[in-house]
Each structure stands twice: as C-alpha cells, then as structure tokens.
C-alpha positions, 0 to 999 in steps of 0.5 A: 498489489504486485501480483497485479502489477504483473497481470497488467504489465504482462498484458500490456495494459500498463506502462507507468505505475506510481505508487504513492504512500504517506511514509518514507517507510511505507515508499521504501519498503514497497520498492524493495518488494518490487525489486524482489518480486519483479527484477525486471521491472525498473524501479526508483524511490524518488524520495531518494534517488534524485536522478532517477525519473524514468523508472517504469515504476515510481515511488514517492510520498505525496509531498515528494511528488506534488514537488516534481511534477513541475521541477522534474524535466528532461529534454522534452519538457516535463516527465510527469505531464498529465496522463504519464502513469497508467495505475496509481497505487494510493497507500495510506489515508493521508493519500486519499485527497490525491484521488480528488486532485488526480480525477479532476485533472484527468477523469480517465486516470485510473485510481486503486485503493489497497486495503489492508485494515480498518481505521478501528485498529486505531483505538482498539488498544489505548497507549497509557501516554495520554499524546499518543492515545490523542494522537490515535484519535484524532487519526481515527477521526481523520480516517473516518472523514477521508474515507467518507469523502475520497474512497468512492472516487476510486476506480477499484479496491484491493481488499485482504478478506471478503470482510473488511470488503463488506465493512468498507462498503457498510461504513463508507457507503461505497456503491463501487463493487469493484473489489479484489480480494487478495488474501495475505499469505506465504509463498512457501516456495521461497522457504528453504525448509531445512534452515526453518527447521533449524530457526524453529529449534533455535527458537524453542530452545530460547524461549522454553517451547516445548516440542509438543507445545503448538505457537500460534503467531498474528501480527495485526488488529481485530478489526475485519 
C-alpha cells in the first residue's frame, strides 16, 4: 500500500490520502509505517491528534471520521468536504459498508481495497472458550456478507498472492480485475547484518537450536 502511495504522490496523481480501518490498533500501526516509510509525507492520526486536520495523509477509524466530517472546520467551511481525499484505503471488513456511503456521494471517488487473507482464517483454528469460538463465527459470517455486498463497488484490489486474487474473484464474484499484487517481503537493506548475526546466536543459545539445525518461521493462516 505505500509503495503505492509513493508511485501516485510522485506522479501527482494524488494529493489527499485517507486511510480508514476498523481498529485503533490497525490506524496506529499504518501511521507509523508511513512516517517510516515516506518522511516527507505529513501525517496525522485523528483518532489522537485532535488539532491535526490538514495532513496530506490521514488515518482514522470509521467512527472517528463520520464524526469529523461535520465538526472539523477551519476558516473556509468544512476540511473534509466532498471530493477533499483523492485515494481511500478501506482496511478491515467492517470498513467495507464506507464503500457504498463513499460511491453514493461521489461516484468518481476512487476506492482500494487491500487484501491480506481470507475471512477463512477465522475458523481454521477453533479456541476452546466457547465466546471466543462464537465470536470468530459470527465474524466469519459477516465477512462473508460484507464481501459479497461492497467488495465489487471497489475501484482496485491490492492482493499478497495470484491465489488469494483468485479466491476473491471465485467466492465474491468479483467481475472487476483490476488487481495488484504485492507479495509480502523484507527489505533487506534496511538490515544491519552484523546485529542479526549476533540476534540469531543470541537465539539459538535461548532456545537450544543447534548450528545445523534450519528454523523455519510463518505468521498467518492457510488459507490462500
């Protein structure tokens, strides 16, 4: 999703990015690899930064935002009038229903969808605490429904893999193919190689691995 943000800022396509998630978690971790990655980017968290309302980037959550679109003012009127953000980035599926309010108050608003699973992730492991197992349920059933409903109003689709592209178009019948895929990697030149050797003994020594022994170590679910 940045790289992205970087090819359309350098090209003066867009000005105004919002990015919109449903988890102060998610907005607060999306910030801080923006600032990372592109410092010269002004960025705010208005879920946090009350005085903070002409970043060229903004994150919020979905509440956060449907509450300042008519309370944030500066001398001019509103800040965020119709047509202000040139991309938004919806992360999350209790962002999805945003698509429809965004298309139906400006149908040339361009909308991106990033993809990192599938709702399956959900239930392929089911916690013994039979609140949280419901709870994982019945978010399932939810992303099945929003998926179905909004993912087709999207304008494009950042994707990890050619599978999970395939999966979306098969499950929610998606007829728009314009789909990117961005594998998830590691910018290697950002490591300093001499404090990972040294991490890497550090490690083996802690948890008994021997020098020969190959660690294998994934984050995530199976699903595509």
């Amino acid at each position: 999703v940045i790289a992205l943000c970087k090819v359309l800022l350098d090209a003066g396509w867009v000005k105004n990015i919002l990015f919109l998630a449903d988890r102060n978690s998610l907005v607060t971790q999306a910030k801080r690899n923006f600032v990372n990655l592109l410092p010269d980017l002004s960025c705010s968290n208005i879920v946090e930064e009350k005085d903070n309302y002409t970043a060229h980037c903004i994150f919020s959550t979905y509440q956060t935002m449907m509450n300042c679109i008519d309370s944030v003012k500066d001398d001019n009127g509103k800040i965020f009038t119709c047509g202000h953000f040139d991309l938004v980035i919806c992360s999350g599926i209790q962002i999805m229903p945003v698509v429809g309010a965004i298309k139906k108050y400006n149908k040339n608003q361009k909308v991106v969808a990033d993809i990192h699973g599938t709702e399956n992730e959900l239930i392929e492991f089911n916690p013994s605490n039979i609140i949280k197992r419901s709870m994982r349920h019945a978010f399932y059933h939810y992303g099945n429904y929003v998926g179905k409903k909004y993912l087709n109003m999207f304008d494009g689709y950042l994707c990890v893999s050619h599978a999970l592209r395939e999966h979306v178009i098969e499950k929610y019948k998606v007829t728009n193919d314009n789909f990117f895929i961005v594998p998830c990697a590691i910018d290697f030149k950002g490591i300093d190689k001499e404090n990972a050797m040294v991490n890497r003994t550090e490690i083996r020594n802690k948890y008994g691995i021997r020098e020969d022994e190959i660690v294998f170590i994934y984050s995530g679910g199976t699903s595509p």
